[in-house]
LOKE-977445 format. One record per residue: y negated, z, x of N, C-alpha, C, O in turn; residue number from 1. Coordinates in nm, 2 decimals. Example, Ala and Ser with C-alpha at 12.3 -4.5 7.8 and 13.67 -1.06 7.14 Angstrom:
# LOKE-977445
+--------+--------+--------+--------+--------+--------+--------+--------+--------+--------+--------+--------+-------+
|     ny |     nz |     nx |    cay |    caz |    cax |     cy |     cz |     cx |     oy |     oz |     ox | gulum |
+--------+--------+--------+--------+--------+--------+--------+--------+--------+--------+--------+--------+-------+
|   0.57 |   0.78 |   1.32 |   0.45 |   0.78 |   1.23 |   0.33 |   0.78 |   1.32 |   0.33 |   0.85 |   1.42 |     1 |
|   0.22 |   0.71 |   1.28 |   0.11 |   0.71 |   1.37 |   0.00 |   0.79 |   1.29 |  -0.11 |   0.80 |   1.34 |     2 |
+--------+--------+--------+--------+--------+--------+--------+--------+--------+--------+--------+--------+-------+
END
This chain:
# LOKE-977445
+--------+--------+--------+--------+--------+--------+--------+--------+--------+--------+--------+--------+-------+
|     ny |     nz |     nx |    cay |    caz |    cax |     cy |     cz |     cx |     oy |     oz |     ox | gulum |
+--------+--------+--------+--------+--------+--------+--------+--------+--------+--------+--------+--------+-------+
|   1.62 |   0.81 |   1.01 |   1.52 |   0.72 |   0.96 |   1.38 |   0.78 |   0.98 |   1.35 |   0.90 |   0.97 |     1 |
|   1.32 |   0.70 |   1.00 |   1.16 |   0.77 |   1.02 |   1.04 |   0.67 |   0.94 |   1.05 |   0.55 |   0.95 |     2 |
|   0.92 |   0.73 |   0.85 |   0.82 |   0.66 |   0.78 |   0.68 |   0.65 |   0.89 |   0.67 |   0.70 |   1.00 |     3 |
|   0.61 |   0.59 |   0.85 |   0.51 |   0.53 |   0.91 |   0.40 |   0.52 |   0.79 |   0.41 |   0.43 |   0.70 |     4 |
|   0.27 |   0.65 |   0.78 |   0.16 |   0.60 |   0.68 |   0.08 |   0.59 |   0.78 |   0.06 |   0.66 |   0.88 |     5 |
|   0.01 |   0.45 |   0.72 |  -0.13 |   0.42 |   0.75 |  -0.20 |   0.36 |   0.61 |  -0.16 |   0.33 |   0.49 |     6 |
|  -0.33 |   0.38 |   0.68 |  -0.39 |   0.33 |   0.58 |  -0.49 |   0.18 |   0.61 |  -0.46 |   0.10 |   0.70 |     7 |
|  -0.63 |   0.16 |   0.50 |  -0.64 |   0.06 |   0.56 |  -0.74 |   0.07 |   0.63 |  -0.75 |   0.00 |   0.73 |     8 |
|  -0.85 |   0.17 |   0.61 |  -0.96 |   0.14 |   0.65 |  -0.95 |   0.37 |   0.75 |  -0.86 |   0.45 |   0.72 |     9 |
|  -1.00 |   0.38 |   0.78 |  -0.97 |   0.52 |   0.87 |  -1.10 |   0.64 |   0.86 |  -1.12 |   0.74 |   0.93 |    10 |
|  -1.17 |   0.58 |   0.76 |  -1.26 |   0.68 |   0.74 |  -1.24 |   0.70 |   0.55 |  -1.17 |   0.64 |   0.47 |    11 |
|  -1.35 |   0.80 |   0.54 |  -1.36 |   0.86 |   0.40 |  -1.47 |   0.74 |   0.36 |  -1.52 |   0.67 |   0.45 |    12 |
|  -1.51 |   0.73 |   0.24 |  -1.60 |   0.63 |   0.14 |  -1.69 |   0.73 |   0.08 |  -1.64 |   0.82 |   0.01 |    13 |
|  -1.81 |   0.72 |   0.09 |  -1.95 |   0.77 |   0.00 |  -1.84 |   0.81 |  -0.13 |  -1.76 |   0.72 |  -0.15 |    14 |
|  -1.82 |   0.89 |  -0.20 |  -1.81 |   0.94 |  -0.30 |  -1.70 |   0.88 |  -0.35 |  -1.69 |   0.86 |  -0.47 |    15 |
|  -1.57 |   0.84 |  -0.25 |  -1.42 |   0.81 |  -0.27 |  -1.47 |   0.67 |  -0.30 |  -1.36 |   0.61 |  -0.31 |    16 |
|  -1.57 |   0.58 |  -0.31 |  -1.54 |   0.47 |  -0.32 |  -1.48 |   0.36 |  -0.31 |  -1.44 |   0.36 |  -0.20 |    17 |
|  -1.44 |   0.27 |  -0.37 |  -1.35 |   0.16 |  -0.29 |  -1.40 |   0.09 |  -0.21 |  -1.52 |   0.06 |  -0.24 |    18 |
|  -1.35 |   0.05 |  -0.10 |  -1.35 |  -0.04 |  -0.01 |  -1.41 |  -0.16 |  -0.04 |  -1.33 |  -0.25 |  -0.08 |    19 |
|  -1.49 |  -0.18 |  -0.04 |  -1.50 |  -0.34 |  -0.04 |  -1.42 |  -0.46 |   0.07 |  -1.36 |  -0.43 |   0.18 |    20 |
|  -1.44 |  -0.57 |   0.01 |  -1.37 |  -0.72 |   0.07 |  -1.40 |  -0.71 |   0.21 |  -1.32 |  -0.74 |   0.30 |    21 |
|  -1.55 |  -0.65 |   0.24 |  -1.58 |  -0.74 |   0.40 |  -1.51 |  -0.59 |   0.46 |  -1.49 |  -0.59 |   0.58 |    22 |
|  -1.49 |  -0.46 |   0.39 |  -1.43 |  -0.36 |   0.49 |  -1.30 |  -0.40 |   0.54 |  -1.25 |  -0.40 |   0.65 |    23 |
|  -1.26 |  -0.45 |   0.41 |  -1.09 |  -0.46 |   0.44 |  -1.11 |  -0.56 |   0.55 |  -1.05 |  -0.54 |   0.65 |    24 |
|  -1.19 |  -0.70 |   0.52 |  -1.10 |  -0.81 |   0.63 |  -1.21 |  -0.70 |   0.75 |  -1.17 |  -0.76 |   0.85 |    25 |
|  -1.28 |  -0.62 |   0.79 |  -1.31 |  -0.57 |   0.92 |  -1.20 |  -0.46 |   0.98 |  -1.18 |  -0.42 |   1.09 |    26 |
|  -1.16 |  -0.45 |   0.89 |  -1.02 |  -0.35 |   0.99 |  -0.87 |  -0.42 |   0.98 |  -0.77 |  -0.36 |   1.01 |    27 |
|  -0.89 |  -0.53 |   0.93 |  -0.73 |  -0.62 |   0.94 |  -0.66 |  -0.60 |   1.05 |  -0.55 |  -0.55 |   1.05 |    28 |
|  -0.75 |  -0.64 |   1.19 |  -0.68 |  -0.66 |   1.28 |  -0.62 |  -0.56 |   1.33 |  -0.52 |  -0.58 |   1.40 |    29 |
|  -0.66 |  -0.38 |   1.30 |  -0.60 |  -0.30 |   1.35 |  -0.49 |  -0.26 |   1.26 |  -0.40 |  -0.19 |   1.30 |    30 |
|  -0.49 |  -0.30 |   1.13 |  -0.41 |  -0.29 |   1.03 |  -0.28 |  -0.38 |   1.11 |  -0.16 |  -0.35 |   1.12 |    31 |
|  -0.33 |  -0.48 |   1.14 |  -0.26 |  -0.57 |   1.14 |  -0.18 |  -0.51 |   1.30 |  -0.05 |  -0.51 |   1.29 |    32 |
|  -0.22 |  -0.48 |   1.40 |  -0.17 |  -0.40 |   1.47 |  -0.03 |  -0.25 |   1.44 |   0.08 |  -0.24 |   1.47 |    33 |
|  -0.11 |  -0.18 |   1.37 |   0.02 |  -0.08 |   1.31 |   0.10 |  -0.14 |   1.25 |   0.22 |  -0.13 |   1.28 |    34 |
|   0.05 |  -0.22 |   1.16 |   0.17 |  -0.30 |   1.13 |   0.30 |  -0.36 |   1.19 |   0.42 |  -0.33 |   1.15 |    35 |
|   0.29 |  -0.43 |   1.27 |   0.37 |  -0.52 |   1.35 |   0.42 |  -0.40 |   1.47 |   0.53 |  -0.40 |   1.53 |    36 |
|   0.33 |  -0.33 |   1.47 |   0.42 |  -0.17 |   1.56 |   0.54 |  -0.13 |   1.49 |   0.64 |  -0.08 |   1.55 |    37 |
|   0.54 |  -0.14 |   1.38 |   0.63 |  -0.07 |   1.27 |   0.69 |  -0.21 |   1.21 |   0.71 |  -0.23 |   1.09 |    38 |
|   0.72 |  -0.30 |   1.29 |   0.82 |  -0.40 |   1.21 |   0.90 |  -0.39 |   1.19 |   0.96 |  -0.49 |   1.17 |    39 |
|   0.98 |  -0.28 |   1.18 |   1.14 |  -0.27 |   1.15 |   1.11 |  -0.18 |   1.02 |   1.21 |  -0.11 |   0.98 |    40 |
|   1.01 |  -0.17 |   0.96 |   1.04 |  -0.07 |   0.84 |   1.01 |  -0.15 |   0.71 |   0.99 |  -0.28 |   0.71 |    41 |
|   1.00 |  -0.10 |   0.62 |   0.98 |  -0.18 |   0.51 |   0.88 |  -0.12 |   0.46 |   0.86 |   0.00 |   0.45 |    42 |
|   0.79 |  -0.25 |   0.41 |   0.64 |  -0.18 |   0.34 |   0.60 |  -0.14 |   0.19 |   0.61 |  -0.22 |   0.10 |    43 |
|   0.57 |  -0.06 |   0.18 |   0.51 |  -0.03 |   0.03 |   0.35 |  -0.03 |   0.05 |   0.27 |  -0.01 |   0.14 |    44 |
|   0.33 |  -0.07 |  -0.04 |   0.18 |  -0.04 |  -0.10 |   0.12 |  -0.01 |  -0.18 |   0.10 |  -0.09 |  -0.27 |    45 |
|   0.06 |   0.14 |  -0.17 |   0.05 |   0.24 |  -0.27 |  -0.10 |   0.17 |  -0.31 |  -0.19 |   0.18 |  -0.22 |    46 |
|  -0.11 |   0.13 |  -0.39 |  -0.27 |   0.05 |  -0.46 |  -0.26 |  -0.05 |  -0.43 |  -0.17 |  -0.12 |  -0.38 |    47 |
|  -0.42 |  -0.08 |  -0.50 |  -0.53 |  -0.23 |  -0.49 |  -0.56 |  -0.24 |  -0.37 |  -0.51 |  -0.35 |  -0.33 |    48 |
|  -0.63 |  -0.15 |  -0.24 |  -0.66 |  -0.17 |  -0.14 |  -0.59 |  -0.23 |  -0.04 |  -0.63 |  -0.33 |   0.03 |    49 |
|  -0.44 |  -0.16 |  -0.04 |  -0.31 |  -0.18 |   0.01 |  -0.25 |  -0.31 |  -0.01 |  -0.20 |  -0.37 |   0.09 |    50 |
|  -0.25 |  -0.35 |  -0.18 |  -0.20 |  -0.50 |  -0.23 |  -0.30 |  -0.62 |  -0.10 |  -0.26 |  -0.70 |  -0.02 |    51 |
|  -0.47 |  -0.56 |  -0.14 |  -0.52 |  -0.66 |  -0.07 |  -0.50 |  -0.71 |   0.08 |  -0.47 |  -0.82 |   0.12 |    52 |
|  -0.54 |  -0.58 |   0.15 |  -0.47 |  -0.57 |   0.33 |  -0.33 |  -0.71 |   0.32 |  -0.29 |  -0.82 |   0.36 |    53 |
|  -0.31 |  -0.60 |   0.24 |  -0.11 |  -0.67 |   0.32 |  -0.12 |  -0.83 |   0.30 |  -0.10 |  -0.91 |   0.38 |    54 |
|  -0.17 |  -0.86 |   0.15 |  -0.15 |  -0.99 |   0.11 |  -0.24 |  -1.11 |   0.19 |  -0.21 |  -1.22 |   0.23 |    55 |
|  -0.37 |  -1.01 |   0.22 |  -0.43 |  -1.11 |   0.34 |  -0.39 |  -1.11 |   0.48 |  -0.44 |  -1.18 |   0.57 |    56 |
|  -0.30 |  -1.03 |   0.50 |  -0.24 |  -1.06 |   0.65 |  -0.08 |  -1.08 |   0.65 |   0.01 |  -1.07 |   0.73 |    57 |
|  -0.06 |  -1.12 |   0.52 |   0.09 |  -1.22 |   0.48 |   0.21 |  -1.11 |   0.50 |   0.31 |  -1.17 |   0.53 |    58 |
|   0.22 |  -1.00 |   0.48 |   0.26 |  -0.93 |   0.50 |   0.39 |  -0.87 |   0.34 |   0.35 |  -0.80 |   0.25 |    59 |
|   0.52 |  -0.90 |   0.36 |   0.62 |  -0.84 |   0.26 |   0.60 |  -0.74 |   0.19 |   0.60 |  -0.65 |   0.28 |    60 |
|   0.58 |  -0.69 |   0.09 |   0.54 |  -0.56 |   0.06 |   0.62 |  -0.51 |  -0.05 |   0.72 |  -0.57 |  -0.08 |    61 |
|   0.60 |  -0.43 |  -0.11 |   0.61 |  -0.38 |  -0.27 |   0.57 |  -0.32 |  -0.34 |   0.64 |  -0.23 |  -0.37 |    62 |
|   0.45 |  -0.32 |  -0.41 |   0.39 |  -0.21 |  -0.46 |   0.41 |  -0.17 |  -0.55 |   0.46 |  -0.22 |  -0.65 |    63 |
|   0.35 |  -0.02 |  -0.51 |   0.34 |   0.11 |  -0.62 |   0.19 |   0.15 |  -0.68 |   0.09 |   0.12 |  -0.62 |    64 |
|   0.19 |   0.19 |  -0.75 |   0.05 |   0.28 |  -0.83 |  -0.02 |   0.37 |  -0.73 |   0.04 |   0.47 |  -0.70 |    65 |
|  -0.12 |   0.35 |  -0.68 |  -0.18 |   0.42 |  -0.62 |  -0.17 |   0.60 |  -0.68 |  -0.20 |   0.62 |  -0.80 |    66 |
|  -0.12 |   0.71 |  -0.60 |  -0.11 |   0.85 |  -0.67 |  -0.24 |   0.88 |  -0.71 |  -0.27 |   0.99 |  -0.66 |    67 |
|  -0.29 |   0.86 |  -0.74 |  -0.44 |   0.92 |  -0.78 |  -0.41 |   0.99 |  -0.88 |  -0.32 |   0.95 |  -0.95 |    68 |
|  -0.46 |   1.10 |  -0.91 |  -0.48 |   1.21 |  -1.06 |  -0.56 |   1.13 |  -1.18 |  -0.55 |   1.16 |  -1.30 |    69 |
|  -0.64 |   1.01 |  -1.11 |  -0.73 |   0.96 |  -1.23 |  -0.60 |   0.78 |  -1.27 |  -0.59 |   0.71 |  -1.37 |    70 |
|  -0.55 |   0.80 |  -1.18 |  -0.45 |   0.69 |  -1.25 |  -0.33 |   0.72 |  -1.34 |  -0.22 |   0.77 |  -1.30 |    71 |
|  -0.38 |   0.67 |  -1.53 |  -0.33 |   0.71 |  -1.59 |  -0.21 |   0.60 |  -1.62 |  -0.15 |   0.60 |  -1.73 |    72 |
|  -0.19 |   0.55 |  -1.54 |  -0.02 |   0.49 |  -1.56 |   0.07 |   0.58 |  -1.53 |   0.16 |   0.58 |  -1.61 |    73 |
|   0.08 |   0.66 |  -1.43 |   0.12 |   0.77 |  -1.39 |   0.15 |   0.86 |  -1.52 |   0.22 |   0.96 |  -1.50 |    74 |
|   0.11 |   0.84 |  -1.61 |   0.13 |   0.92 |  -1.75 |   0.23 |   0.85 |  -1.83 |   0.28 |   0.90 |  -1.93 |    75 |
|   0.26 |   0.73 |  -1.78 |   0.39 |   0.65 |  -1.90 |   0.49 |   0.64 |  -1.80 |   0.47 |   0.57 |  -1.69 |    76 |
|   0.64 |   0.75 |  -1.84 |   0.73 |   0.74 |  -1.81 |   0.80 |   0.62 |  -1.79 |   0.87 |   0.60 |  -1.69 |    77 |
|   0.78 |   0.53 |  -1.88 |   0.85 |   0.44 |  -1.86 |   0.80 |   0.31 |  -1.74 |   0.89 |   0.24 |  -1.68 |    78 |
|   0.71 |   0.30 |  -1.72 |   0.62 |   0.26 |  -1.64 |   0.66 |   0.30 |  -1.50 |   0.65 |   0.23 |  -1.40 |    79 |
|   0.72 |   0.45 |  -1.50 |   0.70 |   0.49 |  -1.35 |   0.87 |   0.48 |  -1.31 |   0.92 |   0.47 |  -1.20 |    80 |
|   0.94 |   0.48 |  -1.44 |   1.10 |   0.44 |  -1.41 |   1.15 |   0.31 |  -1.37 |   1.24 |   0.28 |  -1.30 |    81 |
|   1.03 |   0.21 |  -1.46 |   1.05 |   0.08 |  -1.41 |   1.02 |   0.01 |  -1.24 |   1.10 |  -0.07 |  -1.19 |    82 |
|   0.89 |   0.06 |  -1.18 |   0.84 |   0.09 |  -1.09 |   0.94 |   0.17 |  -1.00 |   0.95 |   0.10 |  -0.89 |    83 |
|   1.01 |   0.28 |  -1.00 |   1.10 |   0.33 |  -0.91 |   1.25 |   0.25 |  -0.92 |   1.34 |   0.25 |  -0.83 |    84 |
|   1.27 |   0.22 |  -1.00 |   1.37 |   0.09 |  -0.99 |   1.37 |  -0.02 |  -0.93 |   1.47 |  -0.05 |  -0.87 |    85 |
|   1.30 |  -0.09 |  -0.94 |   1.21 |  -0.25 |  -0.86 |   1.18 |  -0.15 |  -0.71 |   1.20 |  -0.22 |  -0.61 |    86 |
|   1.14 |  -0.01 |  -0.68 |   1.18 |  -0.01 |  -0.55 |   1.26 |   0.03 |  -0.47 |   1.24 |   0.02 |  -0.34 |    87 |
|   1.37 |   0.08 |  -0.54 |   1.51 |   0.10 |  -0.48 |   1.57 |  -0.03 |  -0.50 |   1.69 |  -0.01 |  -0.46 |    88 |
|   1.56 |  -0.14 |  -0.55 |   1.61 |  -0.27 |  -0.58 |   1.56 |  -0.33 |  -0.44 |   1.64 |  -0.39 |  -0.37 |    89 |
|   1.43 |  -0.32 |  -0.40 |   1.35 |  -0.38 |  -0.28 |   1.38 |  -0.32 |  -0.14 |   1.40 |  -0.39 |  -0.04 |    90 |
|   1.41 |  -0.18 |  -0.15 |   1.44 |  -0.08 |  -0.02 |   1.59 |  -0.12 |   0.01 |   1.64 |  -0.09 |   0.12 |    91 |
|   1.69 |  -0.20 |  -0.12 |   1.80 |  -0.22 |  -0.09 |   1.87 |  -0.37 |  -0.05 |   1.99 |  -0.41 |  -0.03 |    92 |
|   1.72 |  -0.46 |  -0.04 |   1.71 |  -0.60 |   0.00 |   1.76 |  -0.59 |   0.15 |   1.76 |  -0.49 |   0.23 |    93 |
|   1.80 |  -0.75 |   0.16 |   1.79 |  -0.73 |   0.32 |   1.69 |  -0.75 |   0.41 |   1.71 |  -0.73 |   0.53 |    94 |
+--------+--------+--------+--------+--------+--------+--------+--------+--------+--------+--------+--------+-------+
END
């Protein structure tokens, strides 16, 4: 089995910032290229950025919590058990 990370946008942001709307739909199309390279895998999406990409290019997904150190969901066990169950339930779809 082999993974595939991409991201959405391919550079760093002024001071980690997020992305804005007009970044994301400006790099769709190449998003949208790796993507469809990698159609035999199944997608996760680690964040908001990630949710937005995929959902504007219609794209199956499942998301996860972005890993960040400052995302404090990541601190409720229960939260991250529910979350890793919903995606071995999804990785076990057909």
């Amino acid at each position: 089995e082999s993974l595939a990370f991409i991201n959405v946008y391919h550079l760093p942001t002024e001071n980690n910032r997020l992305l804005k709307m007009s970044e994301i739909r400006d790099n769709l199309s190449v998003l949208k290229f790796k993507v469809e390279y990698n159609k035999d895998h199944m997608v996760v999406a680690l964040g908001k950025t990630a949710e937005k990409a995929l959902t504007l290019l219609g794209v199956k997904f499942f998301s996860m919590p972005h890993p960040s150190g400052k995302n404090r969901k990541l601190n409720d066990k229960a939260y991250i058990e529910e979350k890793i169950k919903g995606l071995k339930l999804f990785l076990e779809s057909p």
